[in-house]
C-alpha positions as CSV (number, residue, x, y, z in Angstrom):
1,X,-31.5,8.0,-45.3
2,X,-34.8,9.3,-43.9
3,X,-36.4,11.4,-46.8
4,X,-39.4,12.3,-45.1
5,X,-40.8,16.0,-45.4
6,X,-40.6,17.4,-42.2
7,X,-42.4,21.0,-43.2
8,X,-45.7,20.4,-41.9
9,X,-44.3,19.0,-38.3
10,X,-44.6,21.7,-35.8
11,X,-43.0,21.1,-32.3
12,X,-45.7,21.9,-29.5
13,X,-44.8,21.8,-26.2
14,X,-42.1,23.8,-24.5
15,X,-40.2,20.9,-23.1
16,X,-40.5,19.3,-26.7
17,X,-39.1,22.9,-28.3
18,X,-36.4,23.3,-25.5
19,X,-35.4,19.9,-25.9
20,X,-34.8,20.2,-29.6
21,X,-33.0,23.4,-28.8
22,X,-30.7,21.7,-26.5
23,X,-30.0,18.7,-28.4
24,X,-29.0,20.6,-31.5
25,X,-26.7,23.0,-29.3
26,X,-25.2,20.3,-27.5
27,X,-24.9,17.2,-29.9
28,X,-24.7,19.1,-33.2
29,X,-23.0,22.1,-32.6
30,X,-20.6,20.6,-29.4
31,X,-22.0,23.8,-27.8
32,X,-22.4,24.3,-23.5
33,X,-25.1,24.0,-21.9
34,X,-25.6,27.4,-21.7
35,X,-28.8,28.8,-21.0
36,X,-28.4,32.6,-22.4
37,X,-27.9,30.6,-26.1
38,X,-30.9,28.5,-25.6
39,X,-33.4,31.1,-24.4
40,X,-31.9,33.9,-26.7
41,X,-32.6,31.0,-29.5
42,X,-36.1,30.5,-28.1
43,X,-37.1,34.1,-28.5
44,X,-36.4,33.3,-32.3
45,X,-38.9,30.7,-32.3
46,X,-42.9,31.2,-33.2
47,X,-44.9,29.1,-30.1
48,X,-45.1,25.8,-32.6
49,X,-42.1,26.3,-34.6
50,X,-41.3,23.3,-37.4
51,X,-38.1,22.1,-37.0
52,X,-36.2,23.9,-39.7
53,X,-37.3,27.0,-37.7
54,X,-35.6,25.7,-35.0
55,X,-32.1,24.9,-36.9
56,X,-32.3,28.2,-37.8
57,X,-32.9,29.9,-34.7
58,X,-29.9,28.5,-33.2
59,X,-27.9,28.5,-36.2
60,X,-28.4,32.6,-36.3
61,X,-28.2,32.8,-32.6
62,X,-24.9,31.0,-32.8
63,X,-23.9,33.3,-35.7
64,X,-25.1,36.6,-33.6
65,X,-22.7,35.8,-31.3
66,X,-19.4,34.6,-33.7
67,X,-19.3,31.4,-32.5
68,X,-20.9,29.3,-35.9
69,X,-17.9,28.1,-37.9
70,X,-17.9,26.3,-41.1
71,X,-22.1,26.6,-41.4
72,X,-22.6,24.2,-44.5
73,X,-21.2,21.4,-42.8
74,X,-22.2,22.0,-39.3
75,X,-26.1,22.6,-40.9
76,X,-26.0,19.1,-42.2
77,X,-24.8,17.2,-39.4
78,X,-27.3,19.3,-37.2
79,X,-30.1,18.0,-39.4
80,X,-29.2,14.7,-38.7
81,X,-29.4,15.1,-35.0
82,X,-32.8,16.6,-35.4
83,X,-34.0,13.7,-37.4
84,X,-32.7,11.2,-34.7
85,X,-34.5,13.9,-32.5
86,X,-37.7,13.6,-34.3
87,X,-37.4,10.1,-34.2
88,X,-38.1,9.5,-30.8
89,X,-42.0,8.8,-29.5
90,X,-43.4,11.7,-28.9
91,X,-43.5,11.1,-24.9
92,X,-39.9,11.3,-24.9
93,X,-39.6,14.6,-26.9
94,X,-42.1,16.4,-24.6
95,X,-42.8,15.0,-21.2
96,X,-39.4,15.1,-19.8
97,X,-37.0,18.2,-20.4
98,X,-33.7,16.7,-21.0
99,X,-32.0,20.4,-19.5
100,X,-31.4,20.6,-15.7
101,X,-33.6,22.9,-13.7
102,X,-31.3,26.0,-12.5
């Protein structure tokens, strides 16, 4: 298990903040693609938020709109995916926005 301390990483670029967004929604929380719940979450979010900040944005955006069930459990998991996230090189995080252009 990773134990690093993730406080002082801040995401930076849009792509790289919409991407953790997305992942989280999709892989963690088995959410649509549904871009309401990923801007709405983004409007949460400080312009280099760390990635806690992020959980939490869509964690309460989820919550705002009832659809966050069992929290403790589906936190955890989604902190996982944001490691795995974190893990890739920083090229892949930023420079190409895994959500289709609408």
């Amino acid at each position: 298990m990773d134990t690093r301390d993730l406080s002082a990483v801040h995401l930076q670029s849009e792509n790289e903040i919409d991407n953790a967004i997305y992942a989280l929604l999709c892989a963690a929380f088995g959410e649509d693609d549904e871009e309401a719940v990923r801007r709405a979450a983004r409007t949460r979010l400080p312009d280099a938020p760390t990635p806690l900040q992020v959980l939490d944005a869509v964690c309460d955006e989820l919550r705002w709109r009832g659809r966050l069930l069992f929290e403790e459990q589906r936190r955890l998991h989604a902190s996982h995916v944001l490691a795995a996230f974190l893990d890739l090189p920083a090229a892949e995080r930023e420079d190409v926005s895994l959500i289709a252009v609408g």
